[in-house]
TORDO-522319 format. One line per 4 residues: number of its first residue (from 0); for each residue x, y, z of C-alpha. Coordinates in steps of 0.05 Angstrom, whole numbers. Example, Ala and Ser with C-alpha at 12.3 -4.5 7.8 and 13.67 -1.06 7.14 Angstrom:
% TORDO-522319
0) 246/-90/156  273/-21/143
END
This chain:
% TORDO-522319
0) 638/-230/-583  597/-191/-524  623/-174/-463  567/-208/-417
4) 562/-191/-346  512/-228/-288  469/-180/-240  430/-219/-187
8) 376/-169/-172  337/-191/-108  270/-147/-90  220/-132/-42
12) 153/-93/-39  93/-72/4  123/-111/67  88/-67/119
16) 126/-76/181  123/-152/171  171/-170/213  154/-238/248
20) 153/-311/215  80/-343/216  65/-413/224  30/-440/168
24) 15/-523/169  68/-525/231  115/-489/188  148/-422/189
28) 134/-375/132  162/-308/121  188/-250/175  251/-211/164
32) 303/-260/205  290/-315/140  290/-258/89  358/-227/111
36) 379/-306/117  360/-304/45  393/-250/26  462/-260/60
40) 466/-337/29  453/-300/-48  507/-249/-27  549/-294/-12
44) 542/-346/-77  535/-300/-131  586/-235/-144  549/-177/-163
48) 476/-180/-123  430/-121/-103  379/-120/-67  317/-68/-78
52) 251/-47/-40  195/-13/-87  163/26/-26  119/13/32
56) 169/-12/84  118/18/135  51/6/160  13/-53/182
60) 50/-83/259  50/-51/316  118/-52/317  126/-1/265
64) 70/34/284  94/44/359  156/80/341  123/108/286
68) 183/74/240  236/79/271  245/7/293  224/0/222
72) 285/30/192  337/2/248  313/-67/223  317/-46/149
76) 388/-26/163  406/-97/189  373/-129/123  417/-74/82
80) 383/-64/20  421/-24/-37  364/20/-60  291/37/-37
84) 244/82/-56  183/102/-29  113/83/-27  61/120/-2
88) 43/86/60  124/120/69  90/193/89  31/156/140
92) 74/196/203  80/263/162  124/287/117  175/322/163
96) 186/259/199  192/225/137  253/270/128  281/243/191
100) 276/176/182  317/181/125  370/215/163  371/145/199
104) 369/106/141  435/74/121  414/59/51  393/107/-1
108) 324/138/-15  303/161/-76  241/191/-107  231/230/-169
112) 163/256/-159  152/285/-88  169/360/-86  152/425/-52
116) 95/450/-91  118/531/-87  192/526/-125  189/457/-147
120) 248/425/-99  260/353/-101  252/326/-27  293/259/-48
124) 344/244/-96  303/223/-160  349/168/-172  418/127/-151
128) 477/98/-195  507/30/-161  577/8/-187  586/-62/-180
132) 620/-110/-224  652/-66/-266  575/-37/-276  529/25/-273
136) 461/8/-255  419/64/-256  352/63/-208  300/117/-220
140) 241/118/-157  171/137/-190  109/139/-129  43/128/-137
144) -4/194/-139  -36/167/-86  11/198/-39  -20/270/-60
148) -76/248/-17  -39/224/44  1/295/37  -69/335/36
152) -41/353/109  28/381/84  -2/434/31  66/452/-5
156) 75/378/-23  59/359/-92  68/303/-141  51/280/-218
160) -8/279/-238  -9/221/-278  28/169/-314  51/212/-379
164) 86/261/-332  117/202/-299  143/179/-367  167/252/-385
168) 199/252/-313  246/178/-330  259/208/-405  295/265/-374
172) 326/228/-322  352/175/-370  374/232/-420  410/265/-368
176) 450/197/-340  459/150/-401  512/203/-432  559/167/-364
180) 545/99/-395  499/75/-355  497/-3/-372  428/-21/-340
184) 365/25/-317  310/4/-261  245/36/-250  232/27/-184
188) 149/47/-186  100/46/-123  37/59/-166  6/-8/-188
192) 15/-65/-237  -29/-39/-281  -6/42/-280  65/1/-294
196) 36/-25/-356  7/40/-376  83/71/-356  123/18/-397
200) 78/26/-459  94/101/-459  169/91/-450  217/113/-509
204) 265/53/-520  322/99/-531  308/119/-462  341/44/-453
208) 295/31/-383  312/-45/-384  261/-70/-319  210/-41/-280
212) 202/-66/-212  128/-49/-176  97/-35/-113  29/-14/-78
216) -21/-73/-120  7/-132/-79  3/-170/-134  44/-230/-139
220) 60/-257/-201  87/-325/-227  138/-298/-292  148/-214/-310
224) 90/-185/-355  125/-154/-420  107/-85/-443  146/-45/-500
228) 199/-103/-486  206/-96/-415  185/-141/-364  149/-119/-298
232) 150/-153/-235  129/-152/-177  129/-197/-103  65/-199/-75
236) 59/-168/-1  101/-171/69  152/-220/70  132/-287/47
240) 163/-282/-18  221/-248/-58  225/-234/-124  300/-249/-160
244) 325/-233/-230  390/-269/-248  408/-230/-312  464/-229/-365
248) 476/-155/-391  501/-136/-455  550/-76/-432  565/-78/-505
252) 496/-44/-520  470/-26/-446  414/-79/-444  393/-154/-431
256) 424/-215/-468  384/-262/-422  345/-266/-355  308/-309/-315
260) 255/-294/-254  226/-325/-206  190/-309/-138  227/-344/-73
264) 189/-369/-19  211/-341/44  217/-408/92  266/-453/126
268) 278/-492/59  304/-433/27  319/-385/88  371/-391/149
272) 355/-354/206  383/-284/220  392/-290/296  422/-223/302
276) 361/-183/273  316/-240/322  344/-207/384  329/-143/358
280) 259/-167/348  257/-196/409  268/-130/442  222/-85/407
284) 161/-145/407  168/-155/490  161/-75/495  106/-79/449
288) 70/-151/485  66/-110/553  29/-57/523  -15/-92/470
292) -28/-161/499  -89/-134/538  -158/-179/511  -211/-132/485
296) -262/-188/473  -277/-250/439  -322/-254/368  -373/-311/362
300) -322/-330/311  -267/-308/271  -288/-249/233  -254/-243/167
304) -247/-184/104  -226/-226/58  -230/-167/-5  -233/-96/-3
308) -283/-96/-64  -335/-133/-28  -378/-122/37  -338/-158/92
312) -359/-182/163  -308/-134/195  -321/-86/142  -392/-87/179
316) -376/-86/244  -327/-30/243  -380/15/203  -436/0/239
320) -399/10/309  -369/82/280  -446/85/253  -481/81/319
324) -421/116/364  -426/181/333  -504/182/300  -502/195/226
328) -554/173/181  -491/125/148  -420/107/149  -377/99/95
332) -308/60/123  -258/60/75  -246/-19/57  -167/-8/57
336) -168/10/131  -169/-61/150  -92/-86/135  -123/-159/152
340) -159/-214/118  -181/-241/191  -194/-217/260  -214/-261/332
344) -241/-294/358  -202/-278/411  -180/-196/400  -123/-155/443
348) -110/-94/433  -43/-108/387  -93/-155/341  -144/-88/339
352) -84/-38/317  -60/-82/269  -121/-98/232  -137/-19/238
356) -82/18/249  -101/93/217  -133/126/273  -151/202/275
360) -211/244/265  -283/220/237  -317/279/200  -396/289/185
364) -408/318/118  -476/318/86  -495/291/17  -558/296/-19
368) -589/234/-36  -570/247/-112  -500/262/-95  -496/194/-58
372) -517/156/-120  -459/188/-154  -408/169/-103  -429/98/-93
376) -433/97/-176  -359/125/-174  -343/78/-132  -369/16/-174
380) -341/37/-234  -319/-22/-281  -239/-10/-268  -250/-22/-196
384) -266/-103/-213  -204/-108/-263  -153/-98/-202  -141/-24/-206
388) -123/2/-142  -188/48/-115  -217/69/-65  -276/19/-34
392) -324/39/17  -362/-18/67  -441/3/90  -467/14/157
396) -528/-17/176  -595/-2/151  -567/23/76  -575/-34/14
400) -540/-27/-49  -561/-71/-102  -514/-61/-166  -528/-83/-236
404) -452/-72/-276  -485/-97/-353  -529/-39/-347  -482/12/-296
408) -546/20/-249  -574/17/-184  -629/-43/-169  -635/-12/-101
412) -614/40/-65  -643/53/7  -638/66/72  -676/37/133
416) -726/11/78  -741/72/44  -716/93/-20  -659/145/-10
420) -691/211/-49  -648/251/-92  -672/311/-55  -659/295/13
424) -598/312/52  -561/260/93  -509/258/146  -451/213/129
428) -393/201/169  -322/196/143  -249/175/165  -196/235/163
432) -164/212/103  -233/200/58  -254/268/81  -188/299/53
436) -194/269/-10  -267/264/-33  -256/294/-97  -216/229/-112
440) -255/180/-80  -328/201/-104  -314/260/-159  -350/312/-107
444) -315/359/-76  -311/389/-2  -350/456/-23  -406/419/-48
448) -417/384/6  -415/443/48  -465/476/10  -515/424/37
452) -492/433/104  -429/456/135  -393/392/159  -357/380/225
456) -308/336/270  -349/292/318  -291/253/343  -209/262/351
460) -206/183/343  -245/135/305  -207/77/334  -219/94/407
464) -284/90/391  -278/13/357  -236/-4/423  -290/14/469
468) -343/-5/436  -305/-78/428  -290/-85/506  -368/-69/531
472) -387/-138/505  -359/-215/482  -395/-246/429  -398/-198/375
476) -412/-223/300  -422/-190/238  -452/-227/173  -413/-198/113
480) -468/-200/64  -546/-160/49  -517/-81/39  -478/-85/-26
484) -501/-138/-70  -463/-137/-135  -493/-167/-195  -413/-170/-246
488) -416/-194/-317
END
């Protein structure tokens, strides 16, 4: 007969400093006093119940952004997760104050990946054994390579490379551990429902990894995708939702008899109130309302970025505003600066920093016209429209894209009317981070560039620049559509 044991396995992903319920149809959706109201009522009916967050805690309120997560982590320690690991919006305040952050974290950290490039050093433990119920759960933290670019500033931090050294990384973590009988494994990843399908299919099933749970895609998904026999999950973005496994384990063999999943709406149905973590809200939000409340403008309308593979209206506005403040030929904004699907009318200065919150220094580099045909052609590459997570770029004004993807080629390609020439040299303005990382984003890198033209800072901060533009006059609009016209098969 087997000796069956239940795990309730409660997660979390990508939640971005959402803190605060929204009402939605005179209802209230989401925030962290429902979710911790959540969490304490499974706690409390089942026996052995974890809860996990696969990375990006930060990022994305003012809130966290104000004390630079800090009053992210206090409020983490009231919802008392069991495990996290990090994602890559984790490092967005530097990697040394990373370190201190988890010095106030009462939970554990882990990452396998992150290390100081000269002798190879872990900075976090790569993984974490819970006991509970008489089991050992292992958790192994695997983050996206994305975070090599937000490190770019740190130089002795380094990563993987790619998802085969990722797999190596969990074989000889899992080689390593299973000899204490470990009775079930977790991959907690930050690097993307699909890279977690491309990582499950290269897993060893002796390795005995029983569930991966993702981050960093936001992609919310009705029942786990199975690779190589294990399923993958994920729970969307911010705190609407949680995901929760109830499973039966086989400690017999170390792996599933039976599970079942399911994502949790996050709302009074489901959710009692936390009052405690409220107040705690309640202090850090009126601190924040005094200084953020102030009205910038009004829109026309509600201006809205509803995808970041697709011009937007603010995806306009911002670039054309950076454009025209510091006089390059063309902007490129990177599409996942804007956090939000919807700014305005009405704007204050807390609606501004949450929509945009990465502000630092705007660089002009200049690009032939040939080299700008390969970034934009980079850019557009097929895997971009399949939900791969890449970097997108909205137009300033005066530049027209037309795309044709059955044939990979350009329709149009011009600025101010003219046809851009291969030949010609052009002034482009970038955000700190796309300027760190254009061998990424556009396969070209720094030095060739700077063989065109050395390249230079022309502001210290790309959003004061969006702020003051936004208070010298109401009625702004912005028409989402003419610069990138996309023809998809």
């Amino acid at each position: 007969m087997k000796n069956l044991k239940k795990l309730t396995l409660l997660h979390s992903n990508d939640m971005h400093g959402d803190f605060l319920a929204e009402d939605v149809d005179e209802k209230l959706v989401g925030g962290v006093s429902m979710l911790s109201g959540y969490i304490s009522k499974v706690r409390q009916e089942e026996e052995n119940v974890i809860y996990a967050i696969a990375g990006d805690m930060f990022r994305g309120s003012i809130i966290d952004s104000e004390y630079q997560g800090i009053s992210t982590v206090e409020i983490m320690n009231m919802l008392a997760p069991d495990i996290v690991t990090l994602g890559n919006h984790e490092v967005d305040y530097g990697v040394a104050h990373l370190l201190f952050l988890e010095k106030c974290a009462d939970f554990p950290i882990i990452n396998a990946n992150l290390h100081i490039s000269t002798n190879n050093a872990r900075l976090f433990e790569p993984c974490h054994i819970i006991s509970i119920g008489g089991m050992k759960i292992l958790f192994i933290g695997i983050l996206t390579q994305d975070v090599l670019s937000q490190c770019k500033n740190d130089g002795i931090i380094g990563t993987f490379v790619d998802v085969q050294d990722a797999a190596d990384e969990i074989g000889r973590i899992c080689n390593t551990y299973n000899a204490i009988d470990i009775d079930f494994t977790v991959l907690l990843t930050h690097i993307g429902f699909e890279e977690d399908k491309k990582l499950a299919a290269l897993l060893d099933p002796a390795w005995g990894v029983d569930v991966i749970i993702g981050g960093h895609s936001h992609t919310f998904l009705e029942e786990p995708f199975e690779v190589n026999g294990i399923p993958i999950v994920q729970a969307g973005t911010g705190t609407d939702q949680i995901g929760r496994f109830d499973i039966l384990i086989d400690t017999d063999n170390n792996c599933i008899d039976s599970y079942r999943w399911c994502p949790i709406p996050i709302n009074a149905e489901y959710c009692p109130r936390d009052l405690a973590i409220e107040e705690v809200l309640g202090t850090y939000k009126s601190r924040t309302d005094a200084k953020y409340g102030k009205i910038l403008t009004k829109f026309v309308r509600q201006l809205t970025h509803p995808s970041r593979t697709q011009e937007t209206e603010l995806g306009d506005l911002f670039s054309d505003i950076l454009k025209d403040a510091i006089g390059v030929d063309i902007f490129l904004l990177g599409s996942g600066s804007i956090r939000n699907e919807q700014l305005g009318p009405v704007v204050t200065k807390g609606d501004l920093n949450e929509c945009y919150p990465y502000d630092g220094p705007i660089h002009m580099i200049y690009a032939t016209g040939a080299q700008l045909k390969t970034m934009l052609l980079y850019m557009l590459r097929d895997e971009v429209f399949t939900g791969v997570h890449c970097e997108f770029y909205q137009l300033s004004h005066g530049m027209v894209v037309e795309y044709d993807q059955a044939t990979h080629s350009f329709l149009r390609f011009e600025l101010n009317g003219e046809p851009i020439k291969d030949s010609m040299v052009y002034s482009v303005g970038l955000e700190h981070f796309h300027y760190l990382n254009t061998e990424e984003a556009f396969t070209i890198g720094l030095d060739d560039f700077k063989a065109n033209h050395p390249d230079r800072v022309v502001s210290t901060s790309c959003t004061q620049i969006i702020e003051e533009s936004l208070q010298t006059g109401l009625h702004q609009n912005a028409k989402g559509e003419g610069r990138l016209i996309l023809h998809l098969v």
